[in-house]
C-alpha positions as CSV (number, residue, x, y, z in Angstrom):
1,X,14.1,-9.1,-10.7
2,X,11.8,-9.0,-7.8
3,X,7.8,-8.9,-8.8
4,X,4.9,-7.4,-6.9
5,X,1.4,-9.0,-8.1
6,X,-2.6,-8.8,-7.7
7,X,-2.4,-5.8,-5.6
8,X,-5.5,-5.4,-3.9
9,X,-7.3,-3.2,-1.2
10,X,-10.3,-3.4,0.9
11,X,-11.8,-1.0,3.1
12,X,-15.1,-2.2,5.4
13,X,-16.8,0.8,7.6
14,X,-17.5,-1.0,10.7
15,X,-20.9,-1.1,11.7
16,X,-21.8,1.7,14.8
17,X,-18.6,3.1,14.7
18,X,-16.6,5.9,13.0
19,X,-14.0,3.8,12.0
20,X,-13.2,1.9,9.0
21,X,-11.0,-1.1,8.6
22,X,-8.5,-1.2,5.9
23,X,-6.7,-4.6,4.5
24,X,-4.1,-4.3,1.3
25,X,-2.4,-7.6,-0.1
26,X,0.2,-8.0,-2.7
27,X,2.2,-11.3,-4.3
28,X,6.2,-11.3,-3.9
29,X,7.6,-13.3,-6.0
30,X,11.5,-13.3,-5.8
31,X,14.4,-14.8,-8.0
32,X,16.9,-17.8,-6.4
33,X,19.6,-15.3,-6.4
34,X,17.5,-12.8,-4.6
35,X,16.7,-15.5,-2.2
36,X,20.1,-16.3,-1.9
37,X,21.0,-12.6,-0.7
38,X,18.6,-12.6,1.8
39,X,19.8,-15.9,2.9
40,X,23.1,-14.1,3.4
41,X,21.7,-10.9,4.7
42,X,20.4,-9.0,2.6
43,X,17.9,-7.1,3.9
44,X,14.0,-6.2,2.1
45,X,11.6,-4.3,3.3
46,X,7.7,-4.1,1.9
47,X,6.1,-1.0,2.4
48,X,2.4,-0.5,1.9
49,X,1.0,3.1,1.8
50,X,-2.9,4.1,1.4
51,X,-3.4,7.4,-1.3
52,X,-5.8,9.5,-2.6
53,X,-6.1,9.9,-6.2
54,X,-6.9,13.5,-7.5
55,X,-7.8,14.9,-10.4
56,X,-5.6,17.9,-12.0
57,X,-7.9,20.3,-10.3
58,X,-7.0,19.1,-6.8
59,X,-2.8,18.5,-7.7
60,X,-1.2,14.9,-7.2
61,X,-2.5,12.5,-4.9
62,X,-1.7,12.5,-1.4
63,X,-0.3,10.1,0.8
64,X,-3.4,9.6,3.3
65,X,-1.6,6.8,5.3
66,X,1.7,4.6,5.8
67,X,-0.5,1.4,6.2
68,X,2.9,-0.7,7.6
69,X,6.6,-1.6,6.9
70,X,7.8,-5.0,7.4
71,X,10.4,-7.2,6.3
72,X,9.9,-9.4,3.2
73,X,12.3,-11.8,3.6
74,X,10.2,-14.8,1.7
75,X,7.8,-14.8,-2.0
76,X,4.5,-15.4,-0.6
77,X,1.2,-13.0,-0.3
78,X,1.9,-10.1,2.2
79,X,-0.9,-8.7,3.8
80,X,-1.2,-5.2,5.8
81,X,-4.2,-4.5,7.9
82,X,-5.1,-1.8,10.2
83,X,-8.1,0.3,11.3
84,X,-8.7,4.1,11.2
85,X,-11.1,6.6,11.9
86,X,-13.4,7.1,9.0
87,X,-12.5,11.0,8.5
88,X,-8.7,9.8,7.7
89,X,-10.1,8.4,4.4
90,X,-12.1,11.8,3.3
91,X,-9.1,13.7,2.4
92,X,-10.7,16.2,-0.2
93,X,-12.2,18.7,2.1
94,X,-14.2,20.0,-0.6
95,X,-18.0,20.4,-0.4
96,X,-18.6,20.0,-4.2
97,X,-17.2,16.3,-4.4
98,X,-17.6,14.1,-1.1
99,X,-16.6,11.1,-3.8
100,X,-13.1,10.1,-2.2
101,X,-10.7,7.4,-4.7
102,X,-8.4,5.2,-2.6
103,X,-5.5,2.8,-3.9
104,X,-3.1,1.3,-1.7
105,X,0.5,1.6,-3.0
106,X,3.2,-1.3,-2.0
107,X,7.0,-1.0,-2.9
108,X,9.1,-3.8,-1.9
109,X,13.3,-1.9,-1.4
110,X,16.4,-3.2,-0.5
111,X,18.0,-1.8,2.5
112,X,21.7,-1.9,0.9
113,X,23.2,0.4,-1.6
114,X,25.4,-2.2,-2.8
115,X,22.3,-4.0,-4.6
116,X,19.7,-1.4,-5.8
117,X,16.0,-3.1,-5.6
118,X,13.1,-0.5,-5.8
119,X,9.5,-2.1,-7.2
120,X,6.3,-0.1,-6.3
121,X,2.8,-1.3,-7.6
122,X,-0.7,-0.1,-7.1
123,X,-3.9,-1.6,-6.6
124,X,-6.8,-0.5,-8.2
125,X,-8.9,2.5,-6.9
126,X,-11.7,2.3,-4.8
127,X,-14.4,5.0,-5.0
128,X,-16.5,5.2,-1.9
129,X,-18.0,8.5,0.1
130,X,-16.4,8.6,4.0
């Protein structure tokens, strides 16, 4: 089966700006008979999504983001880059906890019913104020 590895996730405030840059990576490593599928059309996709963790208090994280969706058609290190204002990443609203945690979240899916491929992994958190 289909492996994501070393997620990981970067976010750099750019200097004079209100903007931040975001850049997620993660391995795919695929089998020969995945390969071979996609050699005969089987179609993956790799999706990478930004989140918020919360706590209990604040209910489940939230999707902040879709970061991209592409095609992963080879096993090789994916990366997803893309800038956003730096209020997108301060999704607590709350004035007793300007903290915010950010992960990104990949899941590589096959596009066909007939062969059932869903693998989602997260990086670890990042803990920054926006």
């Amino acid at each position: 089966m289909a492996t994501l590895t070393n997620p990981q996730l970067k976010i750099s405030l750019v200097s004079g700006s209100n903007q931040a840059d975001i850049e997620a990576s993660v391995g795919v490593s695929l089998t020969p008979f995945e390969q071979f599928l996609i050699a005969n059309g089987l179609g993956l996709s790799l999706r990478c999504e930004l989140w918020a963790a919360d706590s209990g208090f604040n209910g489940g994280d939230d999707l902040v983001r879709v970061v991209g969706t592409r095609p992963a058609p080879v096993s090789a290190t994916h990366t997803f880059t893309m800038r956003v204002p730096r209020s997108a990443l301060d999704e607590d609203d709350s004035v007793f906890d300007d903290h915010d945690e950010l992960y990104a979240r990949m899941r590589l899916r096959s596009n066909q019913p007939i062969f059932p491929l869903d693998v989602t992994v997260k990086s670890p958190e990042i803990g920054a104020e926006f």
